[in-house]
ZAMAR-278142 format. One record per atom (N, C-alpha, C): residue number from 1; chain; atom name; y, x, z. Coordinates in pm, whole numbers, plus 50000, padded with zeros to 5 digits. Each point is the difference from the previous one (the first is absolute). Layout:
<rs>
n/chain/atom/yy/xx/zz
NUM/A/CA/Y/X/Z
...
</rs>
This chain:
<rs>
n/chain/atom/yy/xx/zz
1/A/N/30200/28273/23648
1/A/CA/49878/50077/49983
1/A/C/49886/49931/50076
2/A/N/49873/49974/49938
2/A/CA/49917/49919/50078
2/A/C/49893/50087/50043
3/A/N/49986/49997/50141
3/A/CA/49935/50082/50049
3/A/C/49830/50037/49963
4/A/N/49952/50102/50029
4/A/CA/49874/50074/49949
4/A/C/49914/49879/50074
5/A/N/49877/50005/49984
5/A/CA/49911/49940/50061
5/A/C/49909/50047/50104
6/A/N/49985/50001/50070
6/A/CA/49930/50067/50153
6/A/C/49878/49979/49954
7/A/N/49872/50084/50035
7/A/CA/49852/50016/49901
7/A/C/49936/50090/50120
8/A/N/49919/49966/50020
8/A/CA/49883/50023/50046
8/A/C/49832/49979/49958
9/A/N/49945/50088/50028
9/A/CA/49825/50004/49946
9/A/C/49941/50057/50122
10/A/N/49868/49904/49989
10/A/CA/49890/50059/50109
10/A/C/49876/49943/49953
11/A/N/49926/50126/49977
11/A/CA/49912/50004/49972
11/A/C/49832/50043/50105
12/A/N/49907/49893/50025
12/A/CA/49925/49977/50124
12/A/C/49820/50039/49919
13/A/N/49939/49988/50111
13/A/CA/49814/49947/50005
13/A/C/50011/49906/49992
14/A/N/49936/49910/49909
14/A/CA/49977/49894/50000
14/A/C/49901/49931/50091
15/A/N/50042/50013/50134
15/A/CA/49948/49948/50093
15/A/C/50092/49893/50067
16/A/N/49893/49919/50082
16/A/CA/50122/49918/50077
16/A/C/50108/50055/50117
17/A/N/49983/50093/50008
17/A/CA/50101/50062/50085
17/A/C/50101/50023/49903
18/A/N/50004/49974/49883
18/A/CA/50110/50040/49950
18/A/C/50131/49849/49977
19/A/N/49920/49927/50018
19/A/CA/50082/49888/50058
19/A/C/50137/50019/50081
20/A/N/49941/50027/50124
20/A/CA/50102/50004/50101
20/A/C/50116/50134/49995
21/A/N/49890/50077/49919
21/A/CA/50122/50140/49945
21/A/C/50140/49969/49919
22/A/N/49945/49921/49897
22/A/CA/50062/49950/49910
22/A/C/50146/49898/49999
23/A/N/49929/49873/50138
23/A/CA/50122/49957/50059
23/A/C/50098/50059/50068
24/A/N/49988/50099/50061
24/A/CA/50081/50100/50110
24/A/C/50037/50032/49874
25/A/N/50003/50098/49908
25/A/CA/50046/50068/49900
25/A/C/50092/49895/49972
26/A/N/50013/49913/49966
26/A/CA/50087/49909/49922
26/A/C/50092/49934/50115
27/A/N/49977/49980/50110
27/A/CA/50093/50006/50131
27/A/C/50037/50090/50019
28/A/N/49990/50133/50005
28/A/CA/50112/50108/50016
28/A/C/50046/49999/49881
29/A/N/49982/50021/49870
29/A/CA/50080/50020/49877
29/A/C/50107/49909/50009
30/A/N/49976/49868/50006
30/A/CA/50101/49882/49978
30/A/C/50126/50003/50112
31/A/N/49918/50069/50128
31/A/CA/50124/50015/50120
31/A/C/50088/50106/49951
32/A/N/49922/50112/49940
32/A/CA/50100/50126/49960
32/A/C/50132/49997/49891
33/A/N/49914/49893/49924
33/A/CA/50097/49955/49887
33/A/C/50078/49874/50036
34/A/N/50043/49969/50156
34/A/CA/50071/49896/49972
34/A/C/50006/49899/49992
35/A/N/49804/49986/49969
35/A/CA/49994/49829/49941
35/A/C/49929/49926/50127
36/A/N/49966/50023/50115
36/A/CA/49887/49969/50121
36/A/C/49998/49853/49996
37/A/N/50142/49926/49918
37/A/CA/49946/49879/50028
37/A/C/49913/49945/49917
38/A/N/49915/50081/49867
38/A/CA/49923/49919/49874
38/A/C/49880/50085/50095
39/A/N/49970/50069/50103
39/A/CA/49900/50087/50083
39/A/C/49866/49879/50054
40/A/N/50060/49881/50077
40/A/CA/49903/49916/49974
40/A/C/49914/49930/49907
41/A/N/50060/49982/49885
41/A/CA/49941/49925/49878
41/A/C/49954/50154/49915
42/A/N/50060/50068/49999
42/A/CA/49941/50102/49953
42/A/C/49837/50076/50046
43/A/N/49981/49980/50131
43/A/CA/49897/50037/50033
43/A/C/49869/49891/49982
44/A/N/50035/49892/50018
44/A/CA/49911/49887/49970
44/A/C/49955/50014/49835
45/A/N/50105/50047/49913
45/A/CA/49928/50002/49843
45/A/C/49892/50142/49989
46/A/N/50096/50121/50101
46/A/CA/49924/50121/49993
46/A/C/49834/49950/50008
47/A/N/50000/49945/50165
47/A/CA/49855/50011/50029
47/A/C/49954/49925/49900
48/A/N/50041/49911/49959
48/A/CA/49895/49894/49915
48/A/C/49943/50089/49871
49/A/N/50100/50065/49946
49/A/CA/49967/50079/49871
49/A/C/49904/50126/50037
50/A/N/50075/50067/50135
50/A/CA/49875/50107/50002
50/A/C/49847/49986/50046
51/A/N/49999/49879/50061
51/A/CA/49859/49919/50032
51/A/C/49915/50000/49908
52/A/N/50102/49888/49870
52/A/CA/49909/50003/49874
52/A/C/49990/50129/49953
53/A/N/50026/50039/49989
53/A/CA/50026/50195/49925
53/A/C/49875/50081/50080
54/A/N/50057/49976/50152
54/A/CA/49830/50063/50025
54/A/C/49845/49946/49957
55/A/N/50018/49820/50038
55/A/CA/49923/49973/49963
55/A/C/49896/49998/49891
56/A/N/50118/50036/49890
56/A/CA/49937/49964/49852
56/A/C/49979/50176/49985
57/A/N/50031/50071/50051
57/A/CA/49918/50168/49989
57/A/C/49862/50023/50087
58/A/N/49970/49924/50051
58/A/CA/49900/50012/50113
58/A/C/49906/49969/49902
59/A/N/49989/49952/49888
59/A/CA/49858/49984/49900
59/A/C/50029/50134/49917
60/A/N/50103/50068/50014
60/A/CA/49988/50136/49920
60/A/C/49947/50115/50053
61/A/N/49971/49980/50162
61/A/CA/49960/50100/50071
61/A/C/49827/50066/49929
62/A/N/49935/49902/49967
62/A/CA/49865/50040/49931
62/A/C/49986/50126/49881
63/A/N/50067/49931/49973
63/A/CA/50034/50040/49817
63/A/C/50120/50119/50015
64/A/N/50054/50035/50087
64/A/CA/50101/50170/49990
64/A/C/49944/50091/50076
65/A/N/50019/50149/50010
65/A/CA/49931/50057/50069
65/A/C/50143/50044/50106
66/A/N/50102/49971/49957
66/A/CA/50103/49988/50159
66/A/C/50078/49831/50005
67/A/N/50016/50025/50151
67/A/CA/50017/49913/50044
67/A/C/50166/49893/49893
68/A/N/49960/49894/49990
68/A/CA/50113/49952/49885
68/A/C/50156/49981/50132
69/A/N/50114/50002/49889
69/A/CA/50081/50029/50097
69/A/C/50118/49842/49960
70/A/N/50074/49973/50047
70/A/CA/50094/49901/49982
70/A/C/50139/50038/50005
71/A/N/50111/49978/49932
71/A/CA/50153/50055/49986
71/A/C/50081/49897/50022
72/A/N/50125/50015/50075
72/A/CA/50116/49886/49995
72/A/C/50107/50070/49985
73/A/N/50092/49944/49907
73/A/CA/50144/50019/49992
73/A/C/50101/49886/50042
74/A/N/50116/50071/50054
74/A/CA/50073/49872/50042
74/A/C/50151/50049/49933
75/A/N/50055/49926/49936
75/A/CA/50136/50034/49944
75/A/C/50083/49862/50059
76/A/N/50099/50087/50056
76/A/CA/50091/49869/50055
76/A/C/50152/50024/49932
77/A/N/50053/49934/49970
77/A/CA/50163/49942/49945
77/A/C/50070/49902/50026
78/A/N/50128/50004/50010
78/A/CA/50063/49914/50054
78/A/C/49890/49941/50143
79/A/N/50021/49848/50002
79/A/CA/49873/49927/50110
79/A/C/49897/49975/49977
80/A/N/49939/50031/49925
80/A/CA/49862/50008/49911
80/A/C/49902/50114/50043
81/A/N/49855/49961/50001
81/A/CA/49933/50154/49994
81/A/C/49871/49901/49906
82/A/N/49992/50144/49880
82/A/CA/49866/49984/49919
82/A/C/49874/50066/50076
83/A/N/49888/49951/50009
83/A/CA/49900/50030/50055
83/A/C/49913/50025/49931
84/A/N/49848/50119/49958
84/A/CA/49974/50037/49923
84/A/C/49890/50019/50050
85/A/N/49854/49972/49946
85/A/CA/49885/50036/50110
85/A/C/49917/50011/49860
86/A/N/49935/50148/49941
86/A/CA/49883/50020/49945
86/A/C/49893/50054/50056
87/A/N/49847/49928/49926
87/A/CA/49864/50049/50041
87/A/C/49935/50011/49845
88/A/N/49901/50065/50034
88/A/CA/49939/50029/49874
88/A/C/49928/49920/49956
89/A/N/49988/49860/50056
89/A/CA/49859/49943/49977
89/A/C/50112/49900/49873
90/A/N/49887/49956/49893
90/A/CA/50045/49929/49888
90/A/C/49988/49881/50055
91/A/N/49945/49934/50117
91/A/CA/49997/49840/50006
91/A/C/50140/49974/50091
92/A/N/50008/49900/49925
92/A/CA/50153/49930/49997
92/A/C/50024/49899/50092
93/A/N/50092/50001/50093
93/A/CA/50001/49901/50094
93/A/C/50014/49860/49994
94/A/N/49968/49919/50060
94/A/CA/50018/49858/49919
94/A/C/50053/49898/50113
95/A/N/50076/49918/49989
95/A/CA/50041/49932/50095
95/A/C/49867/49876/50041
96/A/N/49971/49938/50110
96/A/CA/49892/49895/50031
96/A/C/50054/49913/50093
97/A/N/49953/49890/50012
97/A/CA/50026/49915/50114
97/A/C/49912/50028/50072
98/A/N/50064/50025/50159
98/A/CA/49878/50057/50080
98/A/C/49984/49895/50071
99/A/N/49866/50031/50073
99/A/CA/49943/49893/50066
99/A/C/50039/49973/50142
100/A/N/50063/49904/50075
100/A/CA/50063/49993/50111
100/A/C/49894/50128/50092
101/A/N/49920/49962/49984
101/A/CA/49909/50045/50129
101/A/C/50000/50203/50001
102/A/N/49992/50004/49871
102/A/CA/49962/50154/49934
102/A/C/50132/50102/50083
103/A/N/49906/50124/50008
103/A/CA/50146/50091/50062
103/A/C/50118/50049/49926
104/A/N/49895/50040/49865
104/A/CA/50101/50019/49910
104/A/C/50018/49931/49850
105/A/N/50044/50065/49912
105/A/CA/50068/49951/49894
105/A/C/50134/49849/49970
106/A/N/50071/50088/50126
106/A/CA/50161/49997/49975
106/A/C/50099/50072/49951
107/A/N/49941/50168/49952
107/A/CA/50073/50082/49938
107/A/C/50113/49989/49953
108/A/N/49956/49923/49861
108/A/CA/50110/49960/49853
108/A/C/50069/49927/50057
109/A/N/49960/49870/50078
109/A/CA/50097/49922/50023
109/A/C/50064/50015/50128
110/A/N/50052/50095/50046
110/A/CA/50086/50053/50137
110/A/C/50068/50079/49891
111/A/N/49994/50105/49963
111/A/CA/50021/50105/49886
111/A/C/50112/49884/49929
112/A/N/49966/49900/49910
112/A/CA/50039/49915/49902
112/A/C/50162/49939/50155
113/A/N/49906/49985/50089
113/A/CA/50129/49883/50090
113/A/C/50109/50155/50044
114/A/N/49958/50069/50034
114/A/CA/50110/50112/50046
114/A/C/50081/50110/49897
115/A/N/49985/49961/49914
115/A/CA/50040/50087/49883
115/A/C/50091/49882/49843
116/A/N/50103/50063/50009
116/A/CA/50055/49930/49884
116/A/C/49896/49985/49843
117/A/N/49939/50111/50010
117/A/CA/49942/49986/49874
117/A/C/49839/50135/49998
118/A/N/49945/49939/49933
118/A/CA/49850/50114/50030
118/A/C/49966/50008/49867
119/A/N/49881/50080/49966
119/A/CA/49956/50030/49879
119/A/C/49894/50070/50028
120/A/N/49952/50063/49875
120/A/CA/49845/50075/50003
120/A/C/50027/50056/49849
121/A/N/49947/50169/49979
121/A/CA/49999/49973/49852
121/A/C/49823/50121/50086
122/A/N/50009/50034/49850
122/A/CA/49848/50088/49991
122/A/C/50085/50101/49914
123/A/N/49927/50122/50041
123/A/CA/50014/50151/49924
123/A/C/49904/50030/49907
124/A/N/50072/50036/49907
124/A/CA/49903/50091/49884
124/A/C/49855/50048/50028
125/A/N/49957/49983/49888
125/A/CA/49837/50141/50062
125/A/C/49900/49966/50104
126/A/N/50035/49857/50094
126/A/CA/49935/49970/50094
126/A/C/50042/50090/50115
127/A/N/50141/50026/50013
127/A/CA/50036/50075/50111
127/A/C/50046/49913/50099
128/A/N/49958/49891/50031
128/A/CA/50030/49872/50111
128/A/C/50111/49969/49964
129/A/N/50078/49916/50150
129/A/CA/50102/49937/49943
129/A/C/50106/49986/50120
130/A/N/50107/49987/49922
130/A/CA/50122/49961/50135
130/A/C/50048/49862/50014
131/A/N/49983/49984/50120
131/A/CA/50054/49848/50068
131/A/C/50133/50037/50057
132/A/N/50075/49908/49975
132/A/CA/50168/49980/50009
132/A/C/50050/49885/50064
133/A/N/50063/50035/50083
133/A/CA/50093/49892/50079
133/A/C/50135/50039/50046
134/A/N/50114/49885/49961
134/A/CA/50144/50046/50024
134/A/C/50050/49884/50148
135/A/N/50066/50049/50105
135/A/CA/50007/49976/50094
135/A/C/50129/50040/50029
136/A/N/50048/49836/50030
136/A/CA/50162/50010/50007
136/A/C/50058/49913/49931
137/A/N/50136/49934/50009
137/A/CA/50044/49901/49938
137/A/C/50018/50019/49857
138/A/N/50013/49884/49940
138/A/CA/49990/49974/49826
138/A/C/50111/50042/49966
</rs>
């Protein structure tokens, strides 16, 4: 019998405090279930995804009359955990070569190095989109 899949959702403000919420969430889940050792690489994809996730809602703040919010799911099986991060905003993340000097835009490619496999799709209707990363051996 192959066991159920352990699932979790948390749903935040799309603020940057929700960063550091987000990693703790996924360090206690992964300890509870067993898995604490995918807990390091797991948190390194969290923040990167919920960074961009806040980031790319912070141009929606104008244009809603409440504050836009950001969601993560984490489903873990066997040594694996799927990682799940939607925002509402329709612009799509894109991988770049960043510039030595620049602070950021290393996202994708930390995300891409700590994760067996990543993705992006877009939702219907212009209801944003979910970014995906699986973390844990092949």
């Amino acid at each position: 019998m192959t066991p159920e899949p352990q699932q979790s959702e948390l749903v935040l403000g799309a603020f940057r405090s929700a960063v550091p919420c987000a990693r703790k969430h996924a360090q206690q889940m992964l300890w509870e279930w067993g898995k604490a050792s995918l807990a390091e690489d797991a948190e390194l994809v969290v923040s990167e995804l919920m960074t961009n996730a806040v980031l790319a809602s912070e141009a929606l703040r104008d244009s809603r009359p409440d504050p836009p919010i950001v969601q993560m799911w984490l489903s873990a099986r066997d040594e694996r955990v799927l990682i799940q991060v939607w925002d509402a905003s329709e612009q799509m993340p894109h991988r770049r070569e960043p510039d030595p000097e620049a602070d950021g835009g290393r996202g994708l490619s930390i995300v891409e190095a700590f994760s067996t496999s990543c993705g992006v799709y877009e939702l219907a209707d212009g209801a944003g989109k979910i970014v995906w990363a699986i973390v844990g051996p092949e």
